[in-house]
C-alpha positions in Angstrom: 0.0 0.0 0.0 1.5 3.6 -0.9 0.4 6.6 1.4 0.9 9.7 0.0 0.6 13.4 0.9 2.0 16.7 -1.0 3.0 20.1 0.1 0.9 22.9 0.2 0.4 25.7 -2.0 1.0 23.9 -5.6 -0.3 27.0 -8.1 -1.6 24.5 -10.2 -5.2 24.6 -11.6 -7.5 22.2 -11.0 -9.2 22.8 -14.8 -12.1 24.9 -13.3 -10.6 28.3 -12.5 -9.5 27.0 -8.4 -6.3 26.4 -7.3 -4.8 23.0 -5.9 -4.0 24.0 -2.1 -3.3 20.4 -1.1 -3.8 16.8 -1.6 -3.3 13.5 -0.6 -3.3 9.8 -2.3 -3.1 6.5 -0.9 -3.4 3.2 -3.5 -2.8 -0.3 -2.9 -2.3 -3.4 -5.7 -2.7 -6.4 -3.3 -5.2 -8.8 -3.3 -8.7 -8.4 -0.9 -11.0 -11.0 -1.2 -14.4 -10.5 1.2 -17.9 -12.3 1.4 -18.8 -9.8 3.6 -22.8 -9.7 2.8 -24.2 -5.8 2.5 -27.8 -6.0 1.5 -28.9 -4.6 -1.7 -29.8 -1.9 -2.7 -27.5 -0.4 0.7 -24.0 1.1 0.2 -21.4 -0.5 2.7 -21.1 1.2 6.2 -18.3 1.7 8.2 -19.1 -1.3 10.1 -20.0 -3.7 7.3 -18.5 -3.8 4.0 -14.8 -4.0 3.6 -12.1 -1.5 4.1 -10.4 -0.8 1.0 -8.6 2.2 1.9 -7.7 5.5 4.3 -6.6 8.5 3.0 -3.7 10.3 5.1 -5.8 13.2 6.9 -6.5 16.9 5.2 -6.7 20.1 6.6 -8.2 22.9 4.5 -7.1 26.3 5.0 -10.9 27.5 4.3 -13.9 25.9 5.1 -15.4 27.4 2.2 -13.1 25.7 -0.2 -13.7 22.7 -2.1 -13.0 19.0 -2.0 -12.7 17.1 -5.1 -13.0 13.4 -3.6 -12.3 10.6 -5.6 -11.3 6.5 -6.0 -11.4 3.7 -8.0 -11.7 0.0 -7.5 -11.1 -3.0 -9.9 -13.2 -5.8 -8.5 -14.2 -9.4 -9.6 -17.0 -11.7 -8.2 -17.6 -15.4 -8.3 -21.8 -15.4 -8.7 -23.7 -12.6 -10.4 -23.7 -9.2 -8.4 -24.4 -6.8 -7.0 -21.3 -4.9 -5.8 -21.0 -1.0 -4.2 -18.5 1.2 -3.9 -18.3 4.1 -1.2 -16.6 6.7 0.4 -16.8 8.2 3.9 -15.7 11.4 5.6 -14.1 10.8 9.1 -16.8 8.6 11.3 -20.2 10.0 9.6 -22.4 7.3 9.8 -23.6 8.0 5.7 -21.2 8.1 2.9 -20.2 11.1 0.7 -21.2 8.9 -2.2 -21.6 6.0 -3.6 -21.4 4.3 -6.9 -22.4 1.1 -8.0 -22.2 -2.1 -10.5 -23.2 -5.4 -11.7 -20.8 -8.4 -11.7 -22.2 -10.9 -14.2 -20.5 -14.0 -13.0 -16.9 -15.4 -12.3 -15.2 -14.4 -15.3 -16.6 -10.5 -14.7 -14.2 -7.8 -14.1 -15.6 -4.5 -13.4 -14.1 -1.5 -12.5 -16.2 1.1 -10.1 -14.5 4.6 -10.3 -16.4 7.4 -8.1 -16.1 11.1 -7.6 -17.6 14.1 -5.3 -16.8 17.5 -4.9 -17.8 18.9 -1.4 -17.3 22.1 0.2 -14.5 21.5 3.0 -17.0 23.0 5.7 -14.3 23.9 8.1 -11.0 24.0 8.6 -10.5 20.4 10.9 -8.5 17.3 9.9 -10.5 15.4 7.9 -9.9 11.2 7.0 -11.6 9.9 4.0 -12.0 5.9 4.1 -13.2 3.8 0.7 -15.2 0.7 1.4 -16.6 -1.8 -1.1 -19.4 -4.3 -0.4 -21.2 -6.7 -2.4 -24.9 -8.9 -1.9 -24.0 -12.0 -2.8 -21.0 -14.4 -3.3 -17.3 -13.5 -3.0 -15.3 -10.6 -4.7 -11.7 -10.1 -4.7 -10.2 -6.7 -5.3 -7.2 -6.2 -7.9 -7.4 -9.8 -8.7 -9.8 -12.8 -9.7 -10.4 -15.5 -7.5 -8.9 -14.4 -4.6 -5.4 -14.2 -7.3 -3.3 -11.1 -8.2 -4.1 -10.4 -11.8 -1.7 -8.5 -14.2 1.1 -8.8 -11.8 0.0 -5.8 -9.5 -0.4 -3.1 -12.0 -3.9 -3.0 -10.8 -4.0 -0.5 -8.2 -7.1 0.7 -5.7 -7.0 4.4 -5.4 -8.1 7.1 -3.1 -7.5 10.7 -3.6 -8.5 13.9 -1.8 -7.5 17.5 -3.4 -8.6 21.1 -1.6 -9.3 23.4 -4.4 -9.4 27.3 -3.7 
């Protein structure tokens, strides 16, 4: 798993007119595999589903300015699907957002990538965690079968960038 956090200030646009004050990144390539039920049509919580990833913690200089929140999973299933990607700020009990798809069967491979912008509200470390759940069956993440595929170059991703 890589952890990542940059410096402040980077005077680069985001592609809207803001500037990039900070961000951080955290990825990993290994294997998860989880039968961990969450019923559908629910999003995983923070107490069911399966931790994918933390994000090191933010702090925005404003609380007006915004947060562009966003990760990608690569999952596979071994019975048709029904598999949900979310994200969660600190210990809120309801994600940010969450994005779903359909696993048709063993030999699926789907890849869930999900995005929010939210104002920062205040100006408080914040943690942002990515958890993935599915209804039925097993999934494994960055593989198939509970196997690394493609050697590792598949990669969960979480990435949180304040925007002024």
């Amino acid at each position: 798993m890589t952890i990542w956090a940059s410096g402040k200030n980077q005077n680069s646009g985001d592609g809207g007119g803001g500037t990039l004050i900070d961000s951080v990144y955290a990825e990993r390539n290994d294997v998860v595999v989880s039968s961990n039920p969450v019923p559908y049509p629910a999003q995983p919580t923070q107490s069911g589903g399966v931790l994918v990833l933390t994000a090191p913690p933010i702090t925005p200089i404003s609380a007006s300015s915004k947060l562009h929140v966003s990760g990608n999973v690569y999952v596979t299933g071994t019975v048709a699907a029904a598999v949900v990607a979310s994200i969660f700020r600190d210990a809120e009990g309801a994600p940010i957002v969450s994005m779903g798809s359909v696993i048709f069967g063993s030999t699926t491979r789907v890849t869930i990538p999900i995005f929010r912008e939210i104002l920062a509200g205040g100006t408080s470390a914040m943690v942002f965690k990515l958890y993935i759940g599915v209804n039925l069956g097993t999934i494994t993440l960055n593989g198939i079968g509970g196997v690394l595929e493609w050697g590792g170059a598949l990669k969960a991703v979480l990435s949180v960038k304040e925007i002024k």
